[in-house]
C-alpha atoms as a printed R data frame, in Angstrom:
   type eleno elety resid chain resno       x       y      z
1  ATOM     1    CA   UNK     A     1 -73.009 -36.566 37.274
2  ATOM     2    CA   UNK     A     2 -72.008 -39.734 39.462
3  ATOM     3    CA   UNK     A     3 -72.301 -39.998 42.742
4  ATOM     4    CA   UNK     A     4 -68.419 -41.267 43.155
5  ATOM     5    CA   UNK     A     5 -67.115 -37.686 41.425
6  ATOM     6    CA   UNK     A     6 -69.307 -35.940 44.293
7  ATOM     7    CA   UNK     A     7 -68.010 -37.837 46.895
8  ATOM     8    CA   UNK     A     8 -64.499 -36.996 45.598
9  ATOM     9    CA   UNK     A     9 -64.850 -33.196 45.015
10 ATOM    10    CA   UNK     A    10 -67.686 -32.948 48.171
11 ATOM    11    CA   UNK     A    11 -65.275 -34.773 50.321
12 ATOM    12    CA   UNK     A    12 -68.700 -36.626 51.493
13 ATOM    13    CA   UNK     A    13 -68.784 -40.170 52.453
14 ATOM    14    CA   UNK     A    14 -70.595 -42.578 49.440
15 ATOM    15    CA   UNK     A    15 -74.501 -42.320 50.689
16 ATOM    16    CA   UNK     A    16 -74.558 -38.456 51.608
17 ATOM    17    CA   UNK     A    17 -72.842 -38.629 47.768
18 ATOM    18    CA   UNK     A    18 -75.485 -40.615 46.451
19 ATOM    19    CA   UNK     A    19 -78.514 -38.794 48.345
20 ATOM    20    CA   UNK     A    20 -76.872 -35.381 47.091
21 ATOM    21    CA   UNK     A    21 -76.808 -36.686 43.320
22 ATOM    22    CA   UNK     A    22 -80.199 -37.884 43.565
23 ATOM    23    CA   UNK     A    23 -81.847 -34.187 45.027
24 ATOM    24    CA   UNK     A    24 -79.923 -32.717 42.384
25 ATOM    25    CA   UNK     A    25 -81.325 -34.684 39.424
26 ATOM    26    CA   UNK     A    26 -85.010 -34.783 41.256
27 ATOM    27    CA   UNK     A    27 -84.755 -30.788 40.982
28 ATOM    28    CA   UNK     A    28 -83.457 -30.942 37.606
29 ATOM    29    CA   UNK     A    29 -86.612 -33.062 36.610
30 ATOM    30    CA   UNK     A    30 -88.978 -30.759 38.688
31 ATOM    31    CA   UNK     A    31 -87.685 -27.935 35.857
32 ATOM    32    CA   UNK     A    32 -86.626 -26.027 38.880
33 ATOM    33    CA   UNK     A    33 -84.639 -23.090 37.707
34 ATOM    34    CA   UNK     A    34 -81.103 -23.023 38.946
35 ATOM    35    CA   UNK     A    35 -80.502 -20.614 42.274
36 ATOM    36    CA   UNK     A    36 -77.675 -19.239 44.065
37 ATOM    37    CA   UNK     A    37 -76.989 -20.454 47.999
38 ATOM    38    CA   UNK     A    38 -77.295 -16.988 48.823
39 ATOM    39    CA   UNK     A    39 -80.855 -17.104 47.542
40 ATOM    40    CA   UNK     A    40 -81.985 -19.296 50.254
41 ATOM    41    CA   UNK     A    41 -81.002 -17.115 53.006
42 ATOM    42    CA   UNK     A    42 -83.258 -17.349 56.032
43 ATOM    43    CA   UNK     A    43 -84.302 -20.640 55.057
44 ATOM    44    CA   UNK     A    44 -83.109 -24.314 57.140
45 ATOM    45    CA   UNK     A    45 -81.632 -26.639 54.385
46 ATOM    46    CA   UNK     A    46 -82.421 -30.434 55.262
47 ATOM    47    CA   UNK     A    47 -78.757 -30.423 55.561
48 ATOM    48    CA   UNK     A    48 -79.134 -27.750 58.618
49 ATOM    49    CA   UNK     A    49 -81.834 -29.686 59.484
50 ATOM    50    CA   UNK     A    50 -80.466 -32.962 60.050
């Protein structure tokens, strides 16, 4: 997963890209199990947050 092939299919400029890569592999390390958006219902995102 590269930050550029985000940016391209995310339509996202290069550092919202590269900060989106990097929560993505940080949960992936975490052993995290994968979730559905609809699953966080009710809850701000940092996205919504920001």
């Amino acid at each position: 997963m590269t930050a550029d092939r985000i940016r391209t299919e995310v339509h996202c400029s290069a550092a919202n890209a590269r900060t989106l890569r990097d929560a993505l592999k940080s949960e992936r390390a975490d052993g995290r199990p994968l979730h559905s958006v609809d699953d966080a219902e009710g809850e701000e995102s940092e996205a919504e947050a920001a």
